[in-house]
LOVEX-51207 format. One line per field, with one value per residue (C-alpha): x, y, z. Coordinates in steps of 0.5 Angstrom, whole numbers, plus 2048, in hexadecimal, padded with zeros to 3 digits. Example, Ala and Ser with C-alpha at 12.3 -4.5 7.8 and 13.67 -1.06 7.14 Angstrom:
xx = [819|81B]
yy = [7F7|7FE]
zz = [810|80E]
This chain:
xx = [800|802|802|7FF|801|800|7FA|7F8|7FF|800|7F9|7FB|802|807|806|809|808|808|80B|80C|808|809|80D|808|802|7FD|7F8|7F0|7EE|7E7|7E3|7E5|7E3|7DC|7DA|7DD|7D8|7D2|7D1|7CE|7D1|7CE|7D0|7CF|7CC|7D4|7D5|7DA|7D8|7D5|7D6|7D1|7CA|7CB|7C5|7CB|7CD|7D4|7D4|7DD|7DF|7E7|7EA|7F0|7F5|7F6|7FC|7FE|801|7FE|7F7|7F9|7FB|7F4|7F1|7F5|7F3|7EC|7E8|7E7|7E6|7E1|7DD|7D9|7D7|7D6|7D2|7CE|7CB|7D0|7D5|7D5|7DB|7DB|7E2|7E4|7EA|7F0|7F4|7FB|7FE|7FC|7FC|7F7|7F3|7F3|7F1|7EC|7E9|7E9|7E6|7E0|7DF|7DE|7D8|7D4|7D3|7DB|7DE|7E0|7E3|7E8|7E9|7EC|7F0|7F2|7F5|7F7|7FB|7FE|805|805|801|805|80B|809|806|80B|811|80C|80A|811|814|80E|809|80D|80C|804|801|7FA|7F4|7F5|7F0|7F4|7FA|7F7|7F4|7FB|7FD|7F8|7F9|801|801|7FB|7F5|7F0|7F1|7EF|7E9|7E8|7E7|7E2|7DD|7E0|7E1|7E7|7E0|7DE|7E5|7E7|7E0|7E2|7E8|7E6|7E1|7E4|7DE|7DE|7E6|7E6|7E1|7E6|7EC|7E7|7E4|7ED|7EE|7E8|7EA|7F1|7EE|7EC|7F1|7F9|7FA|7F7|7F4|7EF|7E8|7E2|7DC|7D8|7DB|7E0|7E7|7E9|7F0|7F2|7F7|7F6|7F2|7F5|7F3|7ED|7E9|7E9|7E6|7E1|7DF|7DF|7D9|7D6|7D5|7D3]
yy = [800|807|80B|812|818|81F|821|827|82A|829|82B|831|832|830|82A|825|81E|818|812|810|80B|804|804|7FF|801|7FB|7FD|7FB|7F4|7F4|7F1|7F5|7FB|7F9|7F7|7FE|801|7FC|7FD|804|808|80C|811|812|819|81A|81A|814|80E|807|802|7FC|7FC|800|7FB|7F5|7F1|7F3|7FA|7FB|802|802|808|80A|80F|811|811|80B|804|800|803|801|7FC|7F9|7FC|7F8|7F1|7F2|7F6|7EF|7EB|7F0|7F2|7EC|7EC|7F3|7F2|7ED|7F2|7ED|7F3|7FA|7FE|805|809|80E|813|813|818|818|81F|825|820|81B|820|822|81B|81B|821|81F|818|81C|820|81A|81A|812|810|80E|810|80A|809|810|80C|806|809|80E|809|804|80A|80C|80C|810|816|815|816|81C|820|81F|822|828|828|827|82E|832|831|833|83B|83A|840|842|83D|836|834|838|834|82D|82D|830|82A|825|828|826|81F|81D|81D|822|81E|817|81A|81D|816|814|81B|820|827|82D|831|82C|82A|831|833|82C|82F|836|832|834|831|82B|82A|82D|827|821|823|824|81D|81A|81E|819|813|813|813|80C|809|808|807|806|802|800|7FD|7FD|7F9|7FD|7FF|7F9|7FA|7F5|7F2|7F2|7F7|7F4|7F0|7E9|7EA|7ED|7E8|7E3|7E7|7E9|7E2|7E0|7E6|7E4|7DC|7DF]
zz = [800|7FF|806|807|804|806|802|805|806|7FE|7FC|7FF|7FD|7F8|7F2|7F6|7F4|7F9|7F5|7EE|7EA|7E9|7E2|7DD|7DB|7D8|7D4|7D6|7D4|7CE|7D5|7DA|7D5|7D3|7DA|7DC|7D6|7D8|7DF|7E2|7E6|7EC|7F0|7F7|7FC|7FD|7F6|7F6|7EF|7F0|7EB|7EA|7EF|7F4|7F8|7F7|7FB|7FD|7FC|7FC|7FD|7FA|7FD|7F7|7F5|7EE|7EF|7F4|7EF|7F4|7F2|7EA|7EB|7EE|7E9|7E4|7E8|7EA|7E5|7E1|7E7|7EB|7E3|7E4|7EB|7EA|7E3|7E7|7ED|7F2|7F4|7F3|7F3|7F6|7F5|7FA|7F8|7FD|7FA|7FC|7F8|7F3|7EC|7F1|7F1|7E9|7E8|7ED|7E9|7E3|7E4|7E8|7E2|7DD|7E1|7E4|7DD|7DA|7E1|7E3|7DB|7DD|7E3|7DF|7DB|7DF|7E3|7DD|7DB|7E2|7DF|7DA|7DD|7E4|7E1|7DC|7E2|7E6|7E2|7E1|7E8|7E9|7E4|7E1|7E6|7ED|7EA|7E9|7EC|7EC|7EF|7F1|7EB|7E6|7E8|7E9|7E1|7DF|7E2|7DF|7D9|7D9|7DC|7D7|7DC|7D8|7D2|7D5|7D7|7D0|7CE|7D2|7D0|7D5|7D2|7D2|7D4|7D9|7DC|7DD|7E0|7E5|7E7|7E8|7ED|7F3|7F8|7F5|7F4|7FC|7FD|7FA|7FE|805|803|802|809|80B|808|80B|812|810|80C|80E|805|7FE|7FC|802|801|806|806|80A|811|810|80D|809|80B|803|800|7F9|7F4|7F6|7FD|7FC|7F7|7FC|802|7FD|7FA|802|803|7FD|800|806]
């Protein structure tokens, strides 16, 4: 697991960046991709995203960082696995964002904007493409972006623009006018940042899932599918 960072002293200071990506980025099967298309996706009064039956009987609540390998990583071996238990009404996935730095924050903002239909697709990708966007955000993050000025939405989009975010969440029907009205959008970016406060008050690292109250004992999907199948018997 990656363990906590700092976010509210970054969110309000420079352009820090808490780790770098793993480094082999692996493209999303076709399955995981229709299922992804296929299964509806609701949003909850907190505005967090719920993929499959929100009546399921294991409603799974995954807490991750966009920029967390380990959170790729999951995403890479569950999605083909969870799809069919999801496209079944057996198993909901609810994710809640722990950010962990500036370059979290914009990847949550993007994804958000995407909006509930093609969500989780941007969240997919964005994870399936961690690398590649980490890397290029860093090094702005790292030169250009440590002499921003101005609004801290200004800078965050600047930011997203540079590591590649915007244009993901291009594909999947998020605007430049939409983007930029998202990123301008100082209470609802305010709410993101104040919900990681609050998510790093339960969790010690990312990823880390909760059935209800109850913490699961599993930091990844190898030990997290077999606690699953256990619940889903019982």
């Amino acid at each position: 697991m990656i363990f906590r960072f700092g976010v509210l002293a970054v969110l309000a200071g420079g352009m820090a960046i808490a780790a770098p990506a793993a480094k082999k980025p692996v493209a999303k099967s076709a399955a995981a991709k229709s299922a992804t298309t296929t299964v509806a996706t609701t949003r909850t009064p907190e505005g967090y995203f719920v993929r499959g039956n929100p009546a399921a009987k294991l409603k799974l609540v995954e807490y991750a960082s966009f920029t967390c390998p380990h959170c790729a990583a999951f995403s890479r071996e569950a999605k083909d696995a969870l799809a069919p238990l999801i496209a079944a009404g057996k198993v909901s996935l609810e994710l809640r964002p722990a950010l962990r730095d500036q370059l979290d924050l914009a990847a949550a903002i993007v994804a958000r904007c995407v909006g509930p239909r093609r969500y989780f697709e941007a969240v997919d990708t964005i994870f399936a493409e961690q690398p590649s966007w980490f890397d290029k955000g860093a090094t702005f993050a790292q030169g250009e972006g440590a002499k921003l000025k101005g609004p801290l939405g200004e800078r965050l989009q600047k930011l997203a623009d540079a590591a590649g975010l915007t244009a993901i969440g291009g594909r999947y029907g998020a605007t430049p006018a939409k983007l930029t009205a998202c990123f301008a959008d100082r209470e609802a970016n305010q709410k993101l940042a104040d919900q990681a406060q609050a998510a790093w008050q339960k969790i010690s690292g990312t990823p880390s899932f909760f059935i209800g109250d109850d913490k699961l004992k599993a930091g990844d999907w190898a030990t997290l599918e077999p606690l699953l199948k256990a619940k889903l018997k019982g």
